[in-house]
PDB file of N, H, CA, C and O in Angstrom:
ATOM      1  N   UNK A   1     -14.407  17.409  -8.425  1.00  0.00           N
ATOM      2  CA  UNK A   1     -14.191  16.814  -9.724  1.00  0.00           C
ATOM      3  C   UNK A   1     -15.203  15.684  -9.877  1.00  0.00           C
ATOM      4  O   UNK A   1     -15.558  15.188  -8.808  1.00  0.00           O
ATOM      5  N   UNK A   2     -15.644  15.267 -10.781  1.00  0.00           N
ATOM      6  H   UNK A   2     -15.356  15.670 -11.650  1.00  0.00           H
ATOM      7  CA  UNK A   2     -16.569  14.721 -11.273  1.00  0.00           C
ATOM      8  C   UNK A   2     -15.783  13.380 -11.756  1.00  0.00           C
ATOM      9  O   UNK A   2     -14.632  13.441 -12.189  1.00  0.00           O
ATOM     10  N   UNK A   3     -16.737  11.786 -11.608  1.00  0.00           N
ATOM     11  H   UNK A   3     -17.672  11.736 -11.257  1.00  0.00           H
ATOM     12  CA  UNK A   3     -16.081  10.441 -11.415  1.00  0.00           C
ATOM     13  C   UNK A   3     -15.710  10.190 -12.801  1.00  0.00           C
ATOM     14  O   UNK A   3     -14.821   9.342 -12.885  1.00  0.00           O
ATOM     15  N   UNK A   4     -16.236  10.807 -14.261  1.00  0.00           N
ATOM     16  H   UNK A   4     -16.958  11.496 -14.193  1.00  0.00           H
ATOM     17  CA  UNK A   4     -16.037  10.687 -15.419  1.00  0.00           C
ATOM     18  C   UNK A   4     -14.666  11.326 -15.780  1.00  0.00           C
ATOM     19  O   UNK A   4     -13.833  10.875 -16.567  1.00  0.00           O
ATOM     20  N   UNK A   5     -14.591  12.644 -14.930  1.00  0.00           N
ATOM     21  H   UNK A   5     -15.268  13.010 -14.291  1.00  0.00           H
ATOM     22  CA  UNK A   5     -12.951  13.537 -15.425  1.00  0.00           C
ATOM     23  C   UNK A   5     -12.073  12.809 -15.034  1.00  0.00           C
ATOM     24  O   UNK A   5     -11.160  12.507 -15.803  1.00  0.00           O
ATOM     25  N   UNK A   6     -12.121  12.223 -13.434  1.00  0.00           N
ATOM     26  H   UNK A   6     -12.862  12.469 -12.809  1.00  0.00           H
ATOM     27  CA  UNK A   6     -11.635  11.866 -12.610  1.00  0.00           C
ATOM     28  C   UNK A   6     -10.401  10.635 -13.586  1.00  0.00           C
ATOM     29  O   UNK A   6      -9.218  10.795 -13.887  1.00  0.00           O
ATOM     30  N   UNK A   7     -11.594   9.164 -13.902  1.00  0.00           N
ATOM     31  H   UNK A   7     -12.555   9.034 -13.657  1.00  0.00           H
ATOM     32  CA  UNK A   7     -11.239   8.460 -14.872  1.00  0.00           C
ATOM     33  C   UNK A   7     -10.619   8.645 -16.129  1.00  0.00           C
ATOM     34  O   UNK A   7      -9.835   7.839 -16.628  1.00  0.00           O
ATOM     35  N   UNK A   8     -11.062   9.961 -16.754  1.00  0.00           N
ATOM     36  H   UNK A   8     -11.699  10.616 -16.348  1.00  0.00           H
ATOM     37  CA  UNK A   8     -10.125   9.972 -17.581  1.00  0.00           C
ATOM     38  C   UNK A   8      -8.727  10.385 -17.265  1.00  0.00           C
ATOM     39  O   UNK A   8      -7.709   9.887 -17.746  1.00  0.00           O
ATOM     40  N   UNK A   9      -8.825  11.674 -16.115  1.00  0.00           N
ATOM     41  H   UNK A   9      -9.652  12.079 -15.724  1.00  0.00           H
ATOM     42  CA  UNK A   9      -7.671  11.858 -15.974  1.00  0.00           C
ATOM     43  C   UNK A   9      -6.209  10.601 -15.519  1.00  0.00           C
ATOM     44  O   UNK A   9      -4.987  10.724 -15.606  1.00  0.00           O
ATOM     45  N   UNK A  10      -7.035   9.539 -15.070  1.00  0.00           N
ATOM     46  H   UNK A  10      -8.028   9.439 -15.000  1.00  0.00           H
ATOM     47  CA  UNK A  10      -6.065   8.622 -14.504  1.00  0.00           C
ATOM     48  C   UNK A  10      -5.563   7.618 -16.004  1.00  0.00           C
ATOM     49  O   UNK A  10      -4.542   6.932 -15.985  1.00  0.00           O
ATOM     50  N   UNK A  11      -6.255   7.684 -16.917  1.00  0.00           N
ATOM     51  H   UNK A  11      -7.085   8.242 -16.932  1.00  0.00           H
ATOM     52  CA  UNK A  11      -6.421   7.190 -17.909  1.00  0.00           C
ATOM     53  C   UNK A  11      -5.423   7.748 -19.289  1.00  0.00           C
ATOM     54  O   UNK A  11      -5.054   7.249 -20.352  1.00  0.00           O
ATOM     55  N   UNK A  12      -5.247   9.038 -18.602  1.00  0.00           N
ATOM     56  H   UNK A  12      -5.546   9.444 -17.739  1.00  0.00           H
ATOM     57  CA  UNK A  12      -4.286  10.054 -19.509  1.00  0.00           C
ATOM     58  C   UNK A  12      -2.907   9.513 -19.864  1.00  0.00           C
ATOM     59  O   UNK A  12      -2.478   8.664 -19.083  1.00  0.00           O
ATOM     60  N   UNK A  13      -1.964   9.918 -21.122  1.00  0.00           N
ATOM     61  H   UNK A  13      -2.313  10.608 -21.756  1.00  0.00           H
ATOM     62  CA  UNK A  13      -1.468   9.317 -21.395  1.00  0.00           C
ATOM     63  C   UNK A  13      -0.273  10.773 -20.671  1.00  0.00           C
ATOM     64  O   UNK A  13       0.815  10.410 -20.224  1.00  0.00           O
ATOM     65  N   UNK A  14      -0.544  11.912 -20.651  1.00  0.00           N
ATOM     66  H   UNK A  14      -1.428  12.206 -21.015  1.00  0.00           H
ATOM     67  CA  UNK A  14       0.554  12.854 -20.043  1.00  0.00           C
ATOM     68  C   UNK A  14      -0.350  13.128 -18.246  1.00  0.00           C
ATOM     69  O   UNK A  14      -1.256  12.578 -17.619  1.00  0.00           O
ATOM     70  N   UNK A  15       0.580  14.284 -18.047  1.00  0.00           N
ATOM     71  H   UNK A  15       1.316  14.731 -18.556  1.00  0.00           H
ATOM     72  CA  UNK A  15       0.303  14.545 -16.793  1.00  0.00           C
ATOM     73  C   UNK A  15      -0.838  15.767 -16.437  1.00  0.00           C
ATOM     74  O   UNK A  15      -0.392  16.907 -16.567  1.00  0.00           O
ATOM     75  N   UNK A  16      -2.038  15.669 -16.072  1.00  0.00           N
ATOM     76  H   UNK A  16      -2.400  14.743 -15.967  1.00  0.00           H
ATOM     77  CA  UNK A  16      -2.521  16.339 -16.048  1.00  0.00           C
ATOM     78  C   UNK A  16      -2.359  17.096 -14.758  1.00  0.00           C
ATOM     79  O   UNK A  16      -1.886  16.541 -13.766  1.00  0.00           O
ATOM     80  N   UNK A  17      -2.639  18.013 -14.753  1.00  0.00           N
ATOM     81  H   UNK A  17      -3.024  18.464 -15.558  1.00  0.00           H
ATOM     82  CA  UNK A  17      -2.394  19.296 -13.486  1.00  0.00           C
ATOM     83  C   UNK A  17      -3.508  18.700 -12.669  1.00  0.00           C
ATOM     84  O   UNK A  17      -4.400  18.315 -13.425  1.00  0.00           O
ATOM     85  N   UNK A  18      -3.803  18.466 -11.310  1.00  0.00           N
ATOM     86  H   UNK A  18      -3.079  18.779 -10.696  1.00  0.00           H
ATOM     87  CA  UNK A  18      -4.541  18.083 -10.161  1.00  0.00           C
ATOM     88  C   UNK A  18      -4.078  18.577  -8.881  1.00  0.00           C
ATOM     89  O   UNK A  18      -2.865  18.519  -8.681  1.00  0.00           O
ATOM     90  N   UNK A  19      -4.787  19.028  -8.027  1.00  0.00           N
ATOM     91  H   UNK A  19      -5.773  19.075  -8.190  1.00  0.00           H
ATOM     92  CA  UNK A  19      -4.336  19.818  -6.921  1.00  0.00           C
ATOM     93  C   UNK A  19      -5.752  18.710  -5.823  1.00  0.00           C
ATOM     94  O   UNK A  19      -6.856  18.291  -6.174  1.00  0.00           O
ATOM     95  N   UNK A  20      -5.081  18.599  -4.621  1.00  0.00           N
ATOM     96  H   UNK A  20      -4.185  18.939  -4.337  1.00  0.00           H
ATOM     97  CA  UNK A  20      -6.183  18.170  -3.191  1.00  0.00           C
ATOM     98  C   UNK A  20      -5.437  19.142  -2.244  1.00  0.00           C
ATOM     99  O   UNK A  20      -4.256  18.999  -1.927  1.00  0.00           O
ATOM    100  N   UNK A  21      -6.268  20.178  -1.811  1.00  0.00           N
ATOM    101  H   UNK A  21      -7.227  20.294  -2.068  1.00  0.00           H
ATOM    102  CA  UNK A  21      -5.772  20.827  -0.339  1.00  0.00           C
ATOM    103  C   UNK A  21      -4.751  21.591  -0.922  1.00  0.00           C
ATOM    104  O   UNK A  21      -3.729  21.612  -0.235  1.00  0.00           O
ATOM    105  N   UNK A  22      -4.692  22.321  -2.125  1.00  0.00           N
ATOM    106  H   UNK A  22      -5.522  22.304  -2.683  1.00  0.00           H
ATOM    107  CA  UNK A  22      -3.360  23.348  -3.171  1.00  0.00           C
ATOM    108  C   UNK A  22      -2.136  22.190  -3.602  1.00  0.00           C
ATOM    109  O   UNK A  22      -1.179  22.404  -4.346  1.00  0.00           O
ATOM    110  N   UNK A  23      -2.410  21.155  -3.034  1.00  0.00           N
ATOM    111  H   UNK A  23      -3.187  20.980  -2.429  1.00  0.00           H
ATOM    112  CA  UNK A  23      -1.055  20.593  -3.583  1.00  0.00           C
ATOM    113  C   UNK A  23      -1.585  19.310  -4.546  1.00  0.00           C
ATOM    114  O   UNK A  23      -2.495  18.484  -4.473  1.00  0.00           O
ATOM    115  N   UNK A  24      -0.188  19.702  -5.752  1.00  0.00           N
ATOM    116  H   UNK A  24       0.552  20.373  -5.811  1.00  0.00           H
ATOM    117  CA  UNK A  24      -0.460  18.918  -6.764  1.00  0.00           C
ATOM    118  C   UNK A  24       0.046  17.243  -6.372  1.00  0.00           C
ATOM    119  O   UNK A  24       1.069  16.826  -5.828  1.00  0.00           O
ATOM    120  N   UNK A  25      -0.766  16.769  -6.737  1.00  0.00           N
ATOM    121  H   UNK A  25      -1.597  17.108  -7.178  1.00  0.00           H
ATOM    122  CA  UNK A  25      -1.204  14.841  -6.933  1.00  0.00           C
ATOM    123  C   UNK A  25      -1.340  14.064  -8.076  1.00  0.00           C
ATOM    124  O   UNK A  25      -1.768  14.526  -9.134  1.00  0.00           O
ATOM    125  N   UNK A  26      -1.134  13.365  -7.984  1.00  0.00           N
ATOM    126  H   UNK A  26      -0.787  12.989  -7.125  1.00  0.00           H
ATOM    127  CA  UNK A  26      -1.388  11.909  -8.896  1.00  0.00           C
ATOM    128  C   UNK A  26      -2.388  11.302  -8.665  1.00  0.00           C
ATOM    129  O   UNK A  26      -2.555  11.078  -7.466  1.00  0.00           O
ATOM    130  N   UNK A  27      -3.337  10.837  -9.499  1.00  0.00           N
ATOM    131  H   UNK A  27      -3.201  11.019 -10.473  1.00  0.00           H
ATOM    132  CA  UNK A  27      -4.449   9.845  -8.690  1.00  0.00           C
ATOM    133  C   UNK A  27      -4.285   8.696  -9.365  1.00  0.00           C
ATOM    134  O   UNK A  27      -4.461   8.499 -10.567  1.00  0.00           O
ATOM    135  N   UNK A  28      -3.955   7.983  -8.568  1.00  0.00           N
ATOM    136  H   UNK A  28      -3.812   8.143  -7.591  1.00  0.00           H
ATOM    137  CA  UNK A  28      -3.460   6.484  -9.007  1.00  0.00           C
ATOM    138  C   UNK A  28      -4.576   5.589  -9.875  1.00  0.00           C
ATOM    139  O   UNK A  28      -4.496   4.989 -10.947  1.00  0.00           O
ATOM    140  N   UNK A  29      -5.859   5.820  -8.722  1.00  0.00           N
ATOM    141  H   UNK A  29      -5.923   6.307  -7.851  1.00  0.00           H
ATOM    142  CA  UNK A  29      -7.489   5.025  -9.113  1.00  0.00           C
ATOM    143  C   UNK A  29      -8.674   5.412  -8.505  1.00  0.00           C
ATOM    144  O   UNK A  29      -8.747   5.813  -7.343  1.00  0.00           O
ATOM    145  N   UNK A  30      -9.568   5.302  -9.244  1.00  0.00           N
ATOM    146  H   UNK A  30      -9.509   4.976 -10.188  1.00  0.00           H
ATOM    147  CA  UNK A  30     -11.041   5.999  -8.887  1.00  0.00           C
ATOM    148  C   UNK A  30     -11.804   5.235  -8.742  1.00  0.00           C
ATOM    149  O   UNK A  30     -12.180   4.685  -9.777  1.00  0.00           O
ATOM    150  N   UNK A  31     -12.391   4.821  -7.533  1.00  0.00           N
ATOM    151  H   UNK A  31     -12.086   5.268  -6.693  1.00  0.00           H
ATOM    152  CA  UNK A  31     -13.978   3.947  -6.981  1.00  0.00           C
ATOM    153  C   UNK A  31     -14.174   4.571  -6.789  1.00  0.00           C
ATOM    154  O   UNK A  31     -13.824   5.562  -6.149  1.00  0.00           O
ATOM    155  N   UNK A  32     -15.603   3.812  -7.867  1.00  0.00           N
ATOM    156  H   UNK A  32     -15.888   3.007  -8.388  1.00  0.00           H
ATOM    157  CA  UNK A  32     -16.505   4.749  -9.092  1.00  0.00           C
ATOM    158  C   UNK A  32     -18.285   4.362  -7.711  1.00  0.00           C
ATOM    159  O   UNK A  32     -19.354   4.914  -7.448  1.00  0.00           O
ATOM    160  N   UNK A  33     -17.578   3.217  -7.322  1.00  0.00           N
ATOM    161  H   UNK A  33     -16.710   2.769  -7.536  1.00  0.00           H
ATOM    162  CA  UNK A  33     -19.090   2.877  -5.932  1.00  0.00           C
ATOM    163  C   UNK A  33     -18.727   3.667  -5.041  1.00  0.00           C
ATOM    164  O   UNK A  33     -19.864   3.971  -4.682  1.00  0.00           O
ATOM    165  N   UNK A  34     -18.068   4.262  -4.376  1.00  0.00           N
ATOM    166  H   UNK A  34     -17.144   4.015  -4.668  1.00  0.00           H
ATOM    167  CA  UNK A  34     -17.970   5.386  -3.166  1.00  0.00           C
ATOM    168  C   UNK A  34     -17.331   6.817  -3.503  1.00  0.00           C
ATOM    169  O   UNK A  34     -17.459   7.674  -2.629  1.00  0.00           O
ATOM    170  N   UNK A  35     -16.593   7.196  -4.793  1.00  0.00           N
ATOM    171  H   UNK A  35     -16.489   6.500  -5.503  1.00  0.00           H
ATOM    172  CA  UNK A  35     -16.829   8.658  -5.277  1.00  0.00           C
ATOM    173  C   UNK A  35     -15.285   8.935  -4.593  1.00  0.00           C
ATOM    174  O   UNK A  35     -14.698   9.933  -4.176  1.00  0.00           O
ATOM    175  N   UNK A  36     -15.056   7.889  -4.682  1.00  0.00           N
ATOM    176  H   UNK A  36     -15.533   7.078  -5.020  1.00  0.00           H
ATOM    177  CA  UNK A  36     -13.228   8.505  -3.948  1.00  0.00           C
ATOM    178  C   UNK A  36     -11.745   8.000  -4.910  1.00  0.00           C
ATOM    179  O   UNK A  36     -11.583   6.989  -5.592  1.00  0.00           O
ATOM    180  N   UNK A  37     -10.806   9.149  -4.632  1.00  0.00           N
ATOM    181  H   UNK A  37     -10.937   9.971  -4.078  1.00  0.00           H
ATOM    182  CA  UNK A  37      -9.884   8.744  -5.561  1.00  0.00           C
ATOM    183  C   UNK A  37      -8.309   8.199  -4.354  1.00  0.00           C
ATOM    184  O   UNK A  37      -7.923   8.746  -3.321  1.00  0.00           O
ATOM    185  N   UNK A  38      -7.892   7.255  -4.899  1.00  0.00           N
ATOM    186  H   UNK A  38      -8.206   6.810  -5.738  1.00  0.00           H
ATOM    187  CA  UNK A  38      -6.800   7.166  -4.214  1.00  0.00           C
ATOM    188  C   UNK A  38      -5.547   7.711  -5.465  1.00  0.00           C
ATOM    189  O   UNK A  38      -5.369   7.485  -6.662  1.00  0.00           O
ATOM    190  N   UNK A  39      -4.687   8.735  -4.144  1.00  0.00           N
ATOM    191  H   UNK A  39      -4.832   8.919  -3.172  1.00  0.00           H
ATOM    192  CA  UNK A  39      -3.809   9.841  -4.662  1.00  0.00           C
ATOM    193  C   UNK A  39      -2.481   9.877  -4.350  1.00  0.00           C
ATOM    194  O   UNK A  39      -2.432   9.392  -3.220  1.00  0.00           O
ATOM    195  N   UNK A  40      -1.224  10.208  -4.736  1.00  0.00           N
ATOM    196  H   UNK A  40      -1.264  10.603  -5.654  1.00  0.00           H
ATOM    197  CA  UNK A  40      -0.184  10.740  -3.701  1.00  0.00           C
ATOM    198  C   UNK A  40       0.009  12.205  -4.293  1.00  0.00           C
ATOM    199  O   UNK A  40      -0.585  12.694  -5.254  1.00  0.00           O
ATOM    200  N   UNK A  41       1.186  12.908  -3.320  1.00  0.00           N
ATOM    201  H   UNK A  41       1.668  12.511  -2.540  1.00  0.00           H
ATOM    202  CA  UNK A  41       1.404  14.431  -3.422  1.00  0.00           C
ATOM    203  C   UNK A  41       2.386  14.102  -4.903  1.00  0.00           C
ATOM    204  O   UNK A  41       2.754  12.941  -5.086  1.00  0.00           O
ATOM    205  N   UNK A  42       2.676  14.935  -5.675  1.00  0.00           N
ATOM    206  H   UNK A  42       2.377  15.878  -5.525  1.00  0.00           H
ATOM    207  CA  UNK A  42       3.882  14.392  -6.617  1.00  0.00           C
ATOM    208  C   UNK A  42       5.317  14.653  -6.141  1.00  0.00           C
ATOM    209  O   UNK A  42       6.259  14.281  -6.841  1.00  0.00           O
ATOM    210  N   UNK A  43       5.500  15.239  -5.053  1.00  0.00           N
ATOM    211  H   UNK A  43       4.735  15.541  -4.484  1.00  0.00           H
ATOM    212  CA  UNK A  43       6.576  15.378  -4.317  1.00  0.00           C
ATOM    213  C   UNK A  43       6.725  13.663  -3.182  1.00  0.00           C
ATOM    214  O   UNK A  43       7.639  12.874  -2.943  1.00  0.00           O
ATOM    215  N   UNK A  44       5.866  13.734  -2.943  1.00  0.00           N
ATOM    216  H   UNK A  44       5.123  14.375  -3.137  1.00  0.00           H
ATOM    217  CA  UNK A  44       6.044  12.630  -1.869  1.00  0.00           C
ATOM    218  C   UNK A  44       5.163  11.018  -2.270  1.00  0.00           C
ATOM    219  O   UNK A  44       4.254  10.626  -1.539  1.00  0.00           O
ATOM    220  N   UNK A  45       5.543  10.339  -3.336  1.00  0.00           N
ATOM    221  H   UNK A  45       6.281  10.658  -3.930  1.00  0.00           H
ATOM    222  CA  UNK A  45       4.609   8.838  -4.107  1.00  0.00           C
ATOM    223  C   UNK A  45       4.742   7.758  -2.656  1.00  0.00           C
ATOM    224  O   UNK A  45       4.415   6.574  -2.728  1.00  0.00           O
ATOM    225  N   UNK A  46       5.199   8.307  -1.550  1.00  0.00           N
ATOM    226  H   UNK A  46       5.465   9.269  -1.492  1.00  0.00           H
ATOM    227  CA  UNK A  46       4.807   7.208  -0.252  1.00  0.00           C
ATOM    228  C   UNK A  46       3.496   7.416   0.497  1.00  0.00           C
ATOM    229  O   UNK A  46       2.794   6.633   1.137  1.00  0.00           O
ATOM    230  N   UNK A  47       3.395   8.577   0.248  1.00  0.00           N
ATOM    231  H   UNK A  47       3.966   9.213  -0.272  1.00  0.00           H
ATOM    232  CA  UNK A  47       2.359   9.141   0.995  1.00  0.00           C
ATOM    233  C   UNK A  47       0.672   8.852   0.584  1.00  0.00           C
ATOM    234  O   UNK A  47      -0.249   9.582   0.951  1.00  0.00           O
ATOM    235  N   UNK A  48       0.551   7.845  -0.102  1.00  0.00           N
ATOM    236  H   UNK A  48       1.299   7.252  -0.400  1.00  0.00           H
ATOM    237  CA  UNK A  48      -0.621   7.649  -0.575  1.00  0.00           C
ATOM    238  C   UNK A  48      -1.863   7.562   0.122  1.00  0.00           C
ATOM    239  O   UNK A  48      -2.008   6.511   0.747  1.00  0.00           O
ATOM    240  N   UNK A  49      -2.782   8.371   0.182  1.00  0.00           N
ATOM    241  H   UNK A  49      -2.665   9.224  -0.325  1.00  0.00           H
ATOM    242  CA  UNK A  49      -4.602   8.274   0.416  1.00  0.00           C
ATOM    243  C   UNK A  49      -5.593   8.555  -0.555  1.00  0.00           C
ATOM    244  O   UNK A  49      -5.499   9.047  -1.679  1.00  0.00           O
ATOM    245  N   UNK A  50      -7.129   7.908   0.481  1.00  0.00           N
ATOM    246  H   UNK A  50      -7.206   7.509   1.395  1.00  0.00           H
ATOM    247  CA  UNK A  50      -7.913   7.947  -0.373  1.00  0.00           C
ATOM    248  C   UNK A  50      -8.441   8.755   0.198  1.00  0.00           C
ATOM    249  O   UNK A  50      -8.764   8.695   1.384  1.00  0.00           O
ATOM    250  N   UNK A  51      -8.726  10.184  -0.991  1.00  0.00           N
ATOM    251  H   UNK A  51      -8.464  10.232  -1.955  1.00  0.00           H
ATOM    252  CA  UNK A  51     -10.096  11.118  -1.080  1.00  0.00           C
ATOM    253  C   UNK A  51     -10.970  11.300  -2.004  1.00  0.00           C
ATOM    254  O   UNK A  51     -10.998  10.794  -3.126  1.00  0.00           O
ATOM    255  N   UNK A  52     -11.892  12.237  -1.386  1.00  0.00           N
ATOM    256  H   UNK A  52     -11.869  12.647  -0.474  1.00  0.00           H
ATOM    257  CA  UNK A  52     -13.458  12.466  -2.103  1.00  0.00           C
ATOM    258  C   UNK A  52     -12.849  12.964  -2.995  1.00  0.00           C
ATOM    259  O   UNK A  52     -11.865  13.699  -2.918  1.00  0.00           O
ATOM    260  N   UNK A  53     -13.642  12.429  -4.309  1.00  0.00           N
ATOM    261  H   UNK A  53     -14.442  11.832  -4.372  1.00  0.00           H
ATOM    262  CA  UNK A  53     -13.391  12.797  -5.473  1.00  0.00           C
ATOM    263  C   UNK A  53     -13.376  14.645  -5.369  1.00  0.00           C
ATOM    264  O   UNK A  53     -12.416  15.367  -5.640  1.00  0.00           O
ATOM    265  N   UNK A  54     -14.772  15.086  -4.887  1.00  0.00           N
ATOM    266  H   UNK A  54     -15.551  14.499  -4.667  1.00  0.00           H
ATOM    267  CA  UNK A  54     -15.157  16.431  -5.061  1.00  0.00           C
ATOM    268  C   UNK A  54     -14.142  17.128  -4.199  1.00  0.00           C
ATOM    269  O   UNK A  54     -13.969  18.301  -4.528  1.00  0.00           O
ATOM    270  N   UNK A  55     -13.454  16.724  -3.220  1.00  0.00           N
ATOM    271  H   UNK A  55     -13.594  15.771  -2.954  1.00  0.00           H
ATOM    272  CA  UNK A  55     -11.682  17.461  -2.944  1.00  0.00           C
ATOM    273  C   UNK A  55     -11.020  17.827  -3.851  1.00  0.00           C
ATOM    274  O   UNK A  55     -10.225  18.712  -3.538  1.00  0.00           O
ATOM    275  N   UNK A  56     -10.994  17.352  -5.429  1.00  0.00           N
ATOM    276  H   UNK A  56     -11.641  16.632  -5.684  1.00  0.00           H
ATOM    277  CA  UNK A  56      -9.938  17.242  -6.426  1.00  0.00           C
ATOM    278  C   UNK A  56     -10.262  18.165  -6.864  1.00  0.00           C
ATOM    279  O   UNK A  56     -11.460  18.437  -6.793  1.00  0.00           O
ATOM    280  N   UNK A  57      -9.120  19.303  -7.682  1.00  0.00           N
ATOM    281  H   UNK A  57      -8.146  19.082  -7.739  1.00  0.00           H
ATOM    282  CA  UNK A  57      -9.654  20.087  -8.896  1.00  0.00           C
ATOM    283  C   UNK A  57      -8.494  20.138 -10.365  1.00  0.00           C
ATOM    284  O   UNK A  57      -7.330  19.744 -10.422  1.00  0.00           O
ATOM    285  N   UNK A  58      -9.206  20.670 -11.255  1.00  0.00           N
ATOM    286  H   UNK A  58     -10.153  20.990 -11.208  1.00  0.00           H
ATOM    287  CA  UNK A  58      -8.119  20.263 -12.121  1.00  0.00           C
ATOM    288  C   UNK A  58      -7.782  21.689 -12.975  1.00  0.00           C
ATOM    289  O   UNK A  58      -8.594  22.348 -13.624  1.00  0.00           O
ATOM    290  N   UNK A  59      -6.487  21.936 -12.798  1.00  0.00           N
ATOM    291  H   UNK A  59      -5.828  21.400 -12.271  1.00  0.00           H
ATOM    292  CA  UNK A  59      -6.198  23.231 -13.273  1.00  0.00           C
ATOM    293  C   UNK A  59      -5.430  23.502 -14.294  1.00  0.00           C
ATOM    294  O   UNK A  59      -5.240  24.671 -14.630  1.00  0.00           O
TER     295      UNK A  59
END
C-alpha cells in the first residue's frame, strides 16, 4: 500500500477493509519518514505493531 492510501485510509471517516498477513487491521498511524504503519488485528486492539506499509493491502 502506498503512504498517500495509507493516510487516507486512517483518515477515513468509516471502516475501510485492510488485511497484513490475511488478517483484517486497523491502522491507527502512518510514518510517512520510514514507510511504516502502526496497526492492530480488529479482533485483538492489544495487540498493536508497527509494519511496512507495502505489507498492507486494501480490499
Amino acid at each position: 500500500m502506498n503512504r498517500q492510501r495509507a493516510q487516507e485510509i486512517v483518515e477515513a471517516k468509516e471502516l475501510i477493509n485492510v488485511t497484513h498477513n490475511a488478517t483484517p487491521v486497523y491502522i491507527q498511524h502512518v510514518d510517512e519518514q520510514s514507510d511504516m504503519a502502526r496497526i492492530y488485528p480488529l479482533d485483538s486492539p492489544n495487540e498493536e505493531e508497527n509494519v511496512p506499509l507495502k505489507s498492507l493491502e486494501e480490499h
